[in-house]
Each structure stands twice: as structure tokens, then as C-alpha cells.
PDB file with one MODEL, atoms N, CA, C and O in Angstrom:
MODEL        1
ATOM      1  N   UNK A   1    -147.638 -16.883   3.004  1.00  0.00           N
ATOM      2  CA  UNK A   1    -146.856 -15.809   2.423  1.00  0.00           C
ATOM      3  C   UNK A   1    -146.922 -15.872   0.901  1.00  0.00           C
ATOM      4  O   UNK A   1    -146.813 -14.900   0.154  1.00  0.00           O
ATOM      5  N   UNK A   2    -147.114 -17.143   0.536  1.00  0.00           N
ATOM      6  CA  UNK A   2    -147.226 -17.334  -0.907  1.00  0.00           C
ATOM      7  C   UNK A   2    -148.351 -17.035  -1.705  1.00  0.00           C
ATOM      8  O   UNK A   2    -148.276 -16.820  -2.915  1.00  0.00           O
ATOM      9  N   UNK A   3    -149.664 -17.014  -0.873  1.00  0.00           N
ATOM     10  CA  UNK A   3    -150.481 -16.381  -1.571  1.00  0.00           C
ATOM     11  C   UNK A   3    -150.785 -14.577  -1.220  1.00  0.00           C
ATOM     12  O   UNK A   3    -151.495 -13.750  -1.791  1.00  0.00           O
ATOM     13  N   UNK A   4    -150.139 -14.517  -0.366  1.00  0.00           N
ATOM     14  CA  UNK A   4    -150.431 -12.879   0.052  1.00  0.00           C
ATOM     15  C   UNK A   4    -149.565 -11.881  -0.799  1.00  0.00           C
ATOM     16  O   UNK A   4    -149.940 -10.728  -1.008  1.00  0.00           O
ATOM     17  N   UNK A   5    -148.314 -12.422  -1.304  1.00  0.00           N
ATOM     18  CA  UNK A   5    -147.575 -12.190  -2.979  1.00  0.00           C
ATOM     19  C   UNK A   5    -147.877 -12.412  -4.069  1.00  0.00           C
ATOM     20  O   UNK A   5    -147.129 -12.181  -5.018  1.00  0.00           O
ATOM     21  N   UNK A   6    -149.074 -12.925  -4.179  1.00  0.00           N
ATOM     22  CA  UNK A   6    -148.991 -13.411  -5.473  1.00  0.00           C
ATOM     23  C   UNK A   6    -148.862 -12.738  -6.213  1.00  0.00           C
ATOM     24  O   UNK A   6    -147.916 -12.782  -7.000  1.00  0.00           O
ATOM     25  N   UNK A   7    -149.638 -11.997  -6.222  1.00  0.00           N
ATOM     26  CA  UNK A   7    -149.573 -10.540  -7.212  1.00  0.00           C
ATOM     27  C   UNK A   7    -148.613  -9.293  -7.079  1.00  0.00           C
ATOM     28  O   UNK A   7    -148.500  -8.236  -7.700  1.00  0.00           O
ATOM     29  N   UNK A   8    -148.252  -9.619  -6.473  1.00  0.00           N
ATOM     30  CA  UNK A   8    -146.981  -8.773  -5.924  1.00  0.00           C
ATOM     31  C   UNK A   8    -145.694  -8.814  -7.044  1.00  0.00           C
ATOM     32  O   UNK A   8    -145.743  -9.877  -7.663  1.00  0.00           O
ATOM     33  N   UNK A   9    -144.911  -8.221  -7.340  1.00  0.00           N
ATOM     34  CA  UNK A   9    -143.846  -8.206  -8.694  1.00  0.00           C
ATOM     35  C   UNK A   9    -142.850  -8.066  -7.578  1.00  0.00           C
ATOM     36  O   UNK A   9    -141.824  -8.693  -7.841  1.00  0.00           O
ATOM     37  N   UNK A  10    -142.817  -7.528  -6.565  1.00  0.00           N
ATOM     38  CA  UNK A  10    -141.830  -6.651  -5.631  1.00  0.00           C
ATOM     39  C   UNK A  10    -140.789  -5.575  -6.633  1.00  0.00           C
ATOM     40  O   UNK A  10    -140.977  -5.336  -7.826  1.00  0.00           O
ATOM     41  N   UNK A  11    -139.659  -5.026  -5.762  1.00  0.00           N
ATOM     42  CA  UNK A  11    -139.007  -4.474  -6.885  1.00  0.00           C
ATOM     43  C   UNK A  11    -136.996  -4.421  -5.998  1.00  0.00           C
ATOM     44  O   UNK A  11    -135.875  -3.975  -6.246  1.00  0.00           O
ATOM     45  N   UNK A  12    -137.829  -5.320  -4.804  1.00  0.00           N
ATOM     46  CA  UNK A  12    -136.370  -5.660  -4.088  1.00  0.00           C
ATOM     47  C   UNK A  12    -135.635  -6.736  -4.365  1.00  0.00           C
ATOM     48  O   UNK A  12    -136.052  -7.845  -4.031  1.00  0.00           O
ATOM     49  N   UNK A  13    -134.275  -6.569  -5.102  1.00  0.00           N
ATOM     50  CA  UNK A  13    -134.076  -7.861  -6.202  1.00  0.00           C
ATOM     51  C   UNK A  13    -132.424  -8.242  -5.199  1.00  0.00           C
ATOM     52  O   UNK A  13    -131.637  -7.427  -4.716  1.00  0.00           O
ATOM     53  N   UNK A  14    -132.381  -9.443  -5.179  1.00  0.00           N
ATOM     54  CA  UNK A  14    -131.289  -9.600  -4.540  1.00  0.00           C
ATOM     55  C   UNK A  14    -130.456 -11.120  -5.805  1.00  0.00           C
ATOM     56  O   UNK A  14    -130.996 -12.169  -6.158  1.00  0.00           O
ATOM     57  N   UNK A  15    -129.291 -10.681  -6.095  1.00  0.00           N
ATOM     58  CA  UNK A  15    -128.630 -11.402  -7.258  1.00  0.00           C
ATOM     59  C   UNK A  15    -129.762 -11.795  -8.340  1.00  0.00           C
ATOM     60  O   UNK A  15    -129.924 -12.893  -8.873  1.00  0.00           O
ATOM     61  N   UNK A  16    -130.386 -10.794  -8.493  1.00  0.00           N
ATOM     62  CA  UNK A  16    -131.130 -10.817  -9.599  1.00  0.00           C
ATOM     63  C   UNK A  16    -133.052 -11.593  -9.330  1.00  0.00           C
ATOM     64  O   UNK A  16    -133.939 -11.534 -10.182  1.00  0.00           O
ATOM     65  N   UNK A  17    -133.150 -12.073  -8.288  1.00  0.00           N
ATOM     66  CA  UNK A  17    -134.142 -12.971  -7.784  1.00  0.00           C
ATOM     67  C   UNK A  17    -134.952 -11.560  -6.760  1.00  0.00           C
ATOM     68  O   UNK A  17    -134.417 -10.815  -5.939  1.00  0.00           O
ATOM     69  N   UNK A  18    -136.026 -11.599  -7.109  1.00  0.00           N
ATOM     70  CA  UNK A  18    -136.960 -10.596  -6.199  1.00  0.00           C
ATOM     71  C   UNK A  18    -137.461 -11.146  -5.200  1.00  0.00           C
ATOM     72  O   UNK A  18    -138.051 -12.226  -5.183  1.00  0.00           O
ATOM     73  N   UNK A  19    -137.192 -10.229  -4.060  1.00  0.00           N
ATOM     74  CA  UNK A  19    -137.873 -10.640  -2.280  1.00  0.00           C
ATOM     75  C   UNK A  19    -138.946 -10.065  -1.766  1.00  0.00           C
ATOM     76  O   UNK A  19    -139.186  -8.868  -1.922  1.00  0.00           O
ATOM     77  N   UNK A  20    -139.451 -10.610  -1.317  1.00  0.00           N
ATOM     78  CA  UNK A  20    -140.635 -10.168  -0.644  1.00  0.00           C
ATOM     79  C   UNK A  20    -141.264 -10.188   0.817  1.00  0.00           C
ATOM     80  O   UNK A  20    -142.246  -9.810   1.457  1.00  0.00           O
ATOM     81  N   UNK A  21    -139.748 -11.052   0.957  1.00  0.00           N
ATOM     82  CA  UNK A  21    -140.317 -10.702   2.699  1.00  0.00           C
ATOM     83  C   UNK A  21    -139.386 -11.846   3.273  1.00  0.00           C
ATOM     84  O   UNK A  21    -139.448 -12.923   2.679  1.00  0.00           O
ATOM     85  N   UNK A  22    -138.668 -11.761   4.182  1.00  0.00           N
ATOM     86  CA  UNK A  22    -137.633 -12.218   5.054  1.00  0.00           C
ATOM     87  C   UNK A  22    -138.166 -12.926   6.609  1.00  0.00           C
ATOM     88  O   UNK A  22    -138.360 -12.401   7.705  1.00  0.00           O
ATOM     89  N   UNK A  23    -138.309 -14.540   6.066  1.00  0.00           N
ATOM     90  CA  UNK A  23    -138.884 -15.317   7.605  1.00  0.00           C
ATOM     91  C   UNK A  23    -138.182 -15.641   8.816  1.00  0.00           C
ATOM     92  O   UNK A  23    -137.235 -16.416   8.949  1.00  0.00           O
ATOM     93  N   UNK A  24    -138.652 -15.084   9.509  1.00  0.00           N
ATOM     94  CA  UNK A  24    -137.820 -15.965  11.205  1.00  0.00           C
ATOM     95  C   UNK A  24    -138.805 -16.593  11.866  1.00  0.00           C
ATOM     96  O   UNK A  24    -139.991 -16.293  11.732  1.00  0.00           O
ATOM     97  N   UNK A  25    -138.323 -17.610  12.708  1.00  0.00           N
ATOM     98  CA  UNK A  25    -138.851 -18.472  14.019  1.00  0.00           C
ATOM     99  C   UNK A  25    -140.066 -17.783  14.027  1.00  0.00           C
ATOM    100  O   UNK A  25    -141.010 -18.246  13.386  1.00  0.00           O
ATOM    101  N   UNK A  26    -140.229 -16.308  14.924  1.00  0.00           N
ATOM    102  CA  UNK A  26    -141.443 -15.264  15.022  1.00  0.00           C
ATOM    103  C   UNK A  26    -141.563 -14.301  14.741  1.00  0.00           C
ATOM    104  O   UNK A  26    -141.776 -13.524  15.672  1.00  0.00           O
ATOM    105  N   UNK A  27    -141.512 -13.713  13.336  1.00  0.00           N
ATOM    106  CA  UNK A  27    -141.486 -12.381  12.554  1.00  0.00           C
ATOM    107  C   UNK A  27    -141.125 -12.871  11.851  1.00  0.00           C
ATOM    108  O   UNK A  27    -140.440 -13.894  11.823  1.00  0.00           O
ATOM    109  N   UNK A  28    -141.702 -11.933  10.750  1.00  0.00           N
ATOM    110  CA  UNK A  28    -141.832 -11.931   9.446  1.00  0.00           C
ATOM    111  C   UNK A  28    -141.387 -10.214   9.123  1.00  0.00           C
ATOM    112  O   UNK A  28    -141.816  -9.114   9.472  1.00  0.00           O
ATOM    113  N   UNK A  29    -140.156 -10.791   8.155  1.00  0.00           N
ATOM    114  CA  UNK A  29    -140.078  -8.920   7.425  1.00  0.00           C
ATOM    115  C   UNK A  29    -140.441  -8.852   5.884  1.00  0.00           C
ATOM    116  O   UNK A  29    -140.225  -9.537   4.885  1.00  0.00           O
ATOM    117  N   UNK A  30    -140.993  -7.872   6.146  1.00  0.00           N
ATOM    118  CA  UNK A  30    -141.895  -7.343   4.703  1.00  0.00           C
ATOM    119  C   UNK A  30    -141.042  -6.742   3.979  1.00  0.00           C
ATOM    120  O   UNK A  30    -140.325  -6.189   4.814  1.00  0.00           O
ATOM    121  N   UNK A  31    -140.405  -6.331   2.343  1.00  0.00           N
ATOM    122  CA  UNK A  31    -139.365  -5.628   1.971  1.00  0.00           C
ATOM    123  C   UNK A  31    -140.445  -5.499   0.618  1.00  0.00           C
ATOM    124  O   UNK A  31    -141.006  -6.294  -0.136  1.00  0.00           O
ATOM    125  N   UNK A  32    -140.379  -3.916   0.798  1.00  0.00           N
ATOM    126  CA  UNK A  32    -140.606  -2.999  -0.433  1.00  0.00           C
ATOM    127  C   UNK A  32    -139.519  -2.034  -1.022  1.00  0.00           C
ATOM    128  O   UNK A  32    -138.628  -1.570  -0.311  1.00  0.00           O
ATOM    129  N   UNK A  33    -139.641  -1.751  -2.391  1.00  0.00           N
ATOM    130  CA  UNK A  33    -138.868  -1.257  -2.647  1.00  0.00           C
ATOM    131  C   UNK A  33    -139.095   0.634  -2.909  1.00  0.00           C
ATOM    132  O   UNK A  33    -138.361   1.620  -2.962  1.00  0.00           O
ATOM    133  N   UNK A  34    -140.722   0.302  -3.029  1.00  0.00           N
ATOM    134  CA  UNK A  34    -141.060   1.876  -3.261  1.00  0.00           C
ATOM    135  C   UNK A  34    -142.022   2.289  -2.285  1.00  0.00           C
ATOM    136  O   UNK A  34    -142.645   1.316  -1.858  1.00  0.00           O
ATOM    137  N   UNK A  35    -142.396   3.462  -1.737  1.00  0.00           N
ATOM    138  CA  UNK A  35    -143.308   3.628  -0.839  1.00  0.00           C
ATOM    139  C   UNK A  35    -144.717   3.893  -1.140  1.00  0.00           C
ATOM    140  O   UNK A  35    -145.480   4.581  -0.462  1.00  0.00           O
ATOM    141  N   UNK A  36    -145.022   3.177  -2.397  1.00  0.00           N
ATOM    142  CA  UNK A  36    -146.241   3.223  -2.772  1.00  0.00           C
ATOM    143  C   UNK A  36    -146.695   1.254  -2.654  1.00  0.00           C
ATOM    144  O   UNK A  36    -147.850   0.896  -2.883  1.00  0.00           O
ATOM    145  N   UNK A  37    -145.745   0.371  -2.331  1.00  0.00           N
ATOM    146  CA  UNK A  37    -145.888  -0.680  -2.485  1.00  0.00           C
ATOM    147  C   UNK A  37    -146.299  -1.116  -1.340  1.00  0.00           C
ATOM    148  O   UNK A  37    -146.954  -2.156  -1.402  1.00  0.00           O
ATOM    149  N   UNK A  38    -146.046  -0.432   0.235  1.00  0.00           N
ATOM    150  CA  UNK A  38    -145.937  -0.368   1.435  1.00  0.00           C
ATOM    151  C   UNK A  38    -147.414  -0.957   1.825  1.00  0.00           C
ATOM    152  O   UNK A  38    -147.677  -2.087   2.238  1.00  0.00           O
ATOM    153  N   UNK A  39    -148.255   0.079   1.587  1.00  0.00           N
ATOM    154  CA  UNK A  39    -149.898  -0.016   1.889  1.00  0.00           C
ATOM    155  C   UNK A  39    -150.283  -1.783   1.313  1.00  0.00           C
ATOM    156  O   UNK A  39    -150.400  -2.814   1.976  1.00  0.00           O
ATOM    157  N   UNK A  40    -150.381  -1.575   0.047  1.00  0.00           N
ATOM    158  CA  UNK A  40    -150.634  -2.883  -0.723  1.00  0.00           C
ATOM    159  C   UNK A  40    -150.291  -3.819  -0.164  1.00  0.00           C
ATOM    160  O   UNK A  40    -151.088  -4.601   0.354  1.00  0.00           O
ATOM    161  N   UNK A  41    -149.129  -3.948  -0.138  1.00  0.00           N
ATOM    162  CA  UNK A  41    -148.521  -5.092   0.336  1.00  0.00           C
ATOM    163  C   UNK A  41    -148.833  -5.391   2.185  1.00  0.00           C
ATOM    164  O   UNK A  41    -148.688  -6.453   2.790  1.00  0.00           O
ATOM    165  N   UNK A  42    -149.209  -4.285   2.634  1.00  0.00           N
ATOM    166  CA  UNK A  42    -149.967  -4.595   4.574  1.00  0.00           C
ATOM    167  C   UNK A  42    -150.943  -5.660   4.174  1.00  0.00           C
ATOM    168  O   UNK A  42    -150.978  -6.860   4.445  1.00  0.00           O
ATOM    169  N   UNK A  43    -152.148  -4.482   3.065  1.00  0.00           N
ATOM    170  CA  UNK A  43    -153.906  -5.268   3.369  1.00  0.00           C
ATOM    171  C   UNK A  43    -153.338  -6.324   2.671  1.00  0.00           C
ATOM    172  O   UNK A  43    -153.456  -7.132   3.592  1.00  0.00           O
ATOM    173  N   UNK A  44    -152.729  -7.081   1.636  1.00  0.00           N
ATOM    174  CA  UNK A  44    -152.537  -8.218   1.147  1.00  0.00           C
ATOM    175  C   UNK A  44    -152.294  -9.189   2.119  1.00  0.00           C
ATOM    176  O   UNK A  44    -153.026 -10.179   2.127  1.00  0.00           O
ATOM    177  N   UNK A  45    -151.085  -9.049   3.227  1.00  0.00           N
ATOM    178  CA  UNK A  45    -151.061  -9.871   4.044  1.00  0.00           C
ATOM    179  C   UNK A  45    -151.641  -9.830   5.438  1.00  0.00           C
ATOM    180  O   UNK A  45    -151.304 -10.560   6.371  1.00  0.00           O
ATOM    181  N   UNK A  46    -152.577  -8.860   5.455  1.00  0.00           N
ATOM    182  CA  UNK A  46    -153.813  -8.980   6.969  1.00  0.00           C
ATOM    183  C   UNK A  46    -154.911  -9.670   5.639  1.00  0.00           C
ATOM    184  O   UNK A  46    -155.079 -10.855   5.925  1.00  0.00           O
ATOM    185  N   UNK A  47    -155.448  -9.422   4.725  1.00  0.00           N
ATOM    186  CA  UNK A  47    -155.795 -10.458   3.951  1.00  0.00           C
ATOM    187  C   UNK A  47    -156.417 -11.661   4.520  1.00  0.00           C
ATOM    188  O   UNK A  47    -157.372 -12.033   5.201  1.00  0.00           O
ATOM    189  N   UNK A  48    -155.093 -12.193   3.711  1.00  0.00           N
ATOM    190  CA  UNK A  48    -154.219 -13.355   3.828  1.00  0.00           C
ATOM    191  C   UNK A  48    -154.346 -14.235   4.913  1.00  0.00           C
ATOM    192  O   UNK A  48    -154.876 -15.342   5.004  1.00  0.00           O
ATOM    193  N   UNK A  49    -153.552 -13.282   5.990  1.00  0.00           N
ATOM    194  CA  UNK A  49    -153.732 -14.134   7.327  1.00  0.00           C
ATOM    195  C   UNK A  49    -154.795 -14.081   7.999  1.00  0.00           C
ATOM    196  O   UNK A  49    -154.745 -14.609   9.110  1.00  0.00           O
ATOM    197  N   UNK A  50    -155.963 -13.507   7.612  1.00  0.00           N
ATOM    198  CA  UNK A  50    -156.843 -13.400   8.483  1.00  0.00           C
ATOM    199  C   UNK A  50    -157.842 -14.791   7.881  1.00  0.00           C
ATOM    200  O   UNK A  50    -158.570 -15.543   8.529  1.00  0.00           O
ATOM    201  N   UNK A  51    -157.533 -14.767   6.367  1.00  0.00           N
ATOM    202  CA  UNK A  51    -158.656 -15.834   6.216  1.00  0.00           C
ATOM    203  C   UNK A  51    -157.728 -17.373   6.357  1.00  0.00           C
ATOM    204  O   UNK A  51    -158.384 -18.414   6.381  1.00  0.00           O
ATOM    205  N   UNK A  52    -156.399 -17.437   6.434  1.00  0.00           N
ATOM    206  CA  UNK A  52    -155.721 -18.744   6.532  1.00  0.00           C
ATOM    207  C   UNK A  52    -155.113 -18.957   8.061  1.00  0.00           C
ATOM    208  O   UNK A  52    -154.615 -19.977   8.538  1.00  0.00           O
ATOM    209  N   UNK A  53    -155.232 -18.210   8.410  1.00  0.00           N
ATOM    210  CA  UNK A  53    -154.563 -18.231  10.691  1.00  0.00           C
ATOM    211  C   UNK A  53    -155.602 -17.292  11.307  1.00  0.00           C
ATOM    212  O   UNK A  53    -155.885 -17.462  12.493  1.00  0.00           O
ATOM    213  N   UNK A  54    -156.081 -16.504  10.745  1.00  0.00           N
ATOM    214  CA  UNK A  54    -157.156 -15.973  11.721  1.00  0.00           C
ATOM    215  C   UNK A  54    -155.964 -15.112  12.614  1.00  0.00           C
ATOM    216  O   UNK A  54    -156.274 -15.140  13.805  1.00  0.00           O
ATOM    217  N   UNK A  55    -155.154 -14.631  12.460  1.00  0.00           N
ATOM    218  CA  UNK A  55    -154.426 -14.179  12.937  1.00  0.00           C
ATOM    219  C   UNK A  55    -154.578 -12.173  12.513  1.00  0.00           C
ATOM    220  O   UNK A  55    -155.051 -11.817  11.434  1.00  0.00           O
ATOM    221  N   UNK A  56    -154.274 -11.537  13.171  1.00  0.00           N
ATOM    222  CA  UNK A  56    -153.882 -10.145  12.890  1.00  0.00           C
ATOM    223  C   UNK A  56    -152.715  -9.402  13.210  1.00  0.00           C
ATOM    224  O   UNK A  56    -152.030  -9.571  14.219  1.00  0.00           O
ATOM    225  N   UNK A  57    -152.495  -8.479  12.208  1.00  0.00           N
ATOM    226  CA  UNK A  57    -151.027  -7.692  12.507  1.00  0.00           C
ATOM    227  C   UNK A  57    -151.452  -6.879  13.905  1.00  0.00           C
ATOM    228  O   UNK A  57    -152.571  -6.621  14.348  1.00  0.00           O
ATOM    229  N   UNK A  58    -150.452  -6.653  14.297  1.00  0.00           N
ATOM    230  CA  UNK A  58    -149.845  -6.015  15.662  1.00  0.00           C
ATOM    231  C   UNK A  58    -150.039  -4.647  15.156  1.00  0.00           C
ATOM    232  O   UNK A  58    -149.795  -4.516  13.956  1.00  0.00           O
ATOM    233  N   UNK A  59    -150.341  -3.820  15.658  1.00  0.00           N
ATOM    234  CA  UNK A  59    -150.407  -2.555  14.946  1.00  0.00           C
ATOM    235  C   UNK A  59    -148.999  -1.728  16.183  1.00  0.00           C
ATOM    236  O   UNK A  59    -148.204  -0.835  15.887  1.00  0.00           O
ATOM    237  N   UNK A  60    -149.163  -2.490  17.593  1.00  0.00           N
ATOM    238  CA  UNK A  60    -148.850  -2.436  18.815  1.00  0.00           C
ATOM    239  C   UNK A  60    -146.888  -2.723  18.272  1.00  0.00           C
ATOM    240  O   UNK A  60    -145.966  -1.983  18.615  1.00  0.00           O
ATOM    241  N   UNK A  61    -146.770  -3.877  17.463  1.00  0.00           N
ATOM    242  CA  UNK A  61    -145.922  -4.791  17.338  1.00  0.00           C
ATOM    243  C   UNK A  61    -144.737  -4.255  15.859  1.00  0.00           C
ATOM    244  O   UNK A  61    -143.538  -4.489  15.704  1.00  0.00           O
ATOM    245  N   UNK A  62    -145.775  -3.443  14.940  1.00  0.00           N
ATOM    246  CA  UNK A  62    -145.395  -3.279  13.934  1.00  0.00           C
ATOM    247  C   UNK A  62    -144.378  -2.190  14.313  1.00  0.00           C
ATOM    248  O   UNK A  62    -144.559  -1.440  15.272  1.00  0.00           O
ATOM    249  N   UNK A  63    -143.282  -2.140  13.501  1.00  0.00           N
ATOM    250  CA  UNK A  63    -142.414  -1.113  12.965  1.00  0.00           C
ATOM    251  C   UNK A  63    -142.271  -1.094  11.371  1.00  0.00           C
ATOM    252  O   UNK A  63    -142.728  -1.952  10.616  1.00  0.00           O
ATOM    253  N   UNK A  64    -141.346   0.367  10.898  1.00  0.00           N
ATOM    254  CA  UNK A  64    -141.077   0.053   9.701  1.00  0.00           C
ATOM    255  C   UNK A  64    -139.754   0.822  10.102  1.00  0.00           C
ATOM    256  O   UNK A  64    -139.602   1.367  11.195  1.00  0.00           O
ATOM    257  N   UNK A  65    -138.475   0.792   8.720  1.00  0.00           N
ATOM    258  CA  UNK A  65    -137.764   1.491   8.030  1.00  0.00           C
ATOM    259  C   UNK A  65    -137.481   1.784   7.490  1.00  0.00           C
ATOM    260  O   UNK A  65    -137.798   0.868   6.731  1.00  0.00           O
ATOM    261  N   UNK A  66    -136.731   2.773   6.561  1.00  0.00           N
ATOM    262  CA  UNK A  66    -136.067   2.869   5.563  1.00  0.00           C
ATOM    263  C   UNK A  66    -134.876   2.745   5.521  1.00  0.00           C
ATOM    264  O   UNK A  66    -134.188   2.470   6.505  1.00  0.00           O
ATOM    265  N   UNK A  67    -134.327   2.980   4.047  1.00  0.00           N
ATOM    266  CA  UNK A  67    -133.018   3.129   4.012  1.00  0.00           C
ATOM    267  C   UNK A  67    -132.914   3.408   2.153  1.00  0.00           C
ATOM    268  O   UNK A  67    -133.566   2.886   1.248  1.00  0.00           O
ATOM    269  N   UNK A  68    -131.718   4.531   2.108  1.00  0.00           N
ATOM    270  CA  UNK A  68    -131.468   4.833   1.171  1.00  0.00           C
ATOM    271  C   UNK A  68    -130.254   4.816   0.714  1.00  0.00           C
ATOM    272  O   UNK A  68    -129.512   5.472  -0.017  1.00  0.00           O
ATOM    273  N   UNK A  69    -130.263   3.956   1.298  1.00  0.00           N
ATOM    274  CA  UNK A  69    -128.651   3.049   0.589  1.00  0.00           C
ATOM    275  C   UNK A  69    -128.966   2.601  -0.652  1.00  0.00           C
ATOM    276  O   UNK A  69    -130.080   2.218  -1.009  1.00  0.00           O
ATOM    277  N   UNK A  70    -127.922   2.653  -1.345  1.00  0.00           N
ATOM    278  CA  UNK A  70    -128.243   2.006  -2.983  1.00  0.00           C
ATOM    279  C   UNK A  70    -127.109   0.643  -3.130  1.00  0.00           C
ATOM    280  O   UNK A  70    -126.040   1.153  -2.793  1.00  0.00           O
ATOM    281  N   UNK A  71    -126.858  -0.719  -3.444  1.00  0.00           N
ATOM    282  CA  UNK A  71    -126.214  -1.288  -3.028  1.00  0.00           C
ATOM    283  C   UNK A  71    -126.069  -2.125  -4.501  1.00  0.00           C
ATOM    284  O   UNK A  71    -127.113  -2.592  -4.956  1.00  0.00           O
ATOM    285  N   UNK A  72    -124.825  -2.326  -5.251  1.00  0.00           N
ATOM    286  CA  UNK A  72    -124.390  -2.243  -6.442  1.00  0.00           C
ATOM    287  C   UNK A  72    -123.617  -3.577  -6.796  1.00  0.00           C
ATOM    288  O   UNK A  72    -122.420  -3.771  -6.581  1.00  0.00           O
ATOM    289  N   UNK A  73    -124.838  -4.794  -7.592  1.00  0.00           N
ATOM    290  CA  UNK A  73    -123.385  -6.407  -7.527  1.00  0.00           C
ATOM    291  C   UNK A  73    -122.547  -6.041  -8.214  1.00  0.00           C
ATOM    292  O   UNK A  73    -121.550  -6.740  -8.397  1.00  0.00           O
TER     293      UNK A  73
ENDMDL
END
């Protein structure tokens, strides 16, 4: 995950510290803040995992959402 961000700035800032993606046991959540960051940030981490796990995204598996909540410390 650390190299599939690298270049990544994100723009989802939580107490001031920027996120980039939220780990569990089995899933991984991706967090963008604009919908131009969305794309980039996929091929970065099929990338990624394809040359370090050989692994591929779920296309089957994938969801996304939004939300336009604005949320104020």
C-alpha cells in the first residue's frame, strides 16, 4: 500500500493527517477525495499488486461510494 501511494498527496485529511486507504483482515478501502483521483489511484494499486502479490482487483468484488457530507473539526 505504501508504494502504490507514493505519489499520491490524497486530499482526504482526517485531524489534519491525509488517508489513503482504510485496512481490514480482507479488504482494503480506497478513500479519494475528488473524482478525478478515483482512476489514478485504481491503476496505481493493480500496479502495485500485480508486480508485489501477483494478485488482481475483483472487478466482480469491487464497489464504490460517495458521499457529500462535508464534516467540520
Amino acid at each position: 500500500m505504501t508504494d502504490a501511494f507514493e505519489d499520491h498527496e490524497g486530499t482526504v485529511s482526517i485531524g489534519g493527517r491525509t488517508i489513503t486507504n482504510l485496512r481490514f483482515a480482507d479488504d482494503i478501502d480506497g478513500l479519494v477525495g475528488k473524482e478525478e483521483e478515483f482512476a489514478s489511484s485504481v491503476d496505481s494499486l493493480d500496479k502495485t499488486d500485480t508486480i508485489y502479490m501477483r494478485m488482481e482487483i475483483s472487478a466482480e468484488k469491487t464497489t464504490t461510494a460517495t458521499t457529500s457530507a462535508l464534516i467540520s473539526e
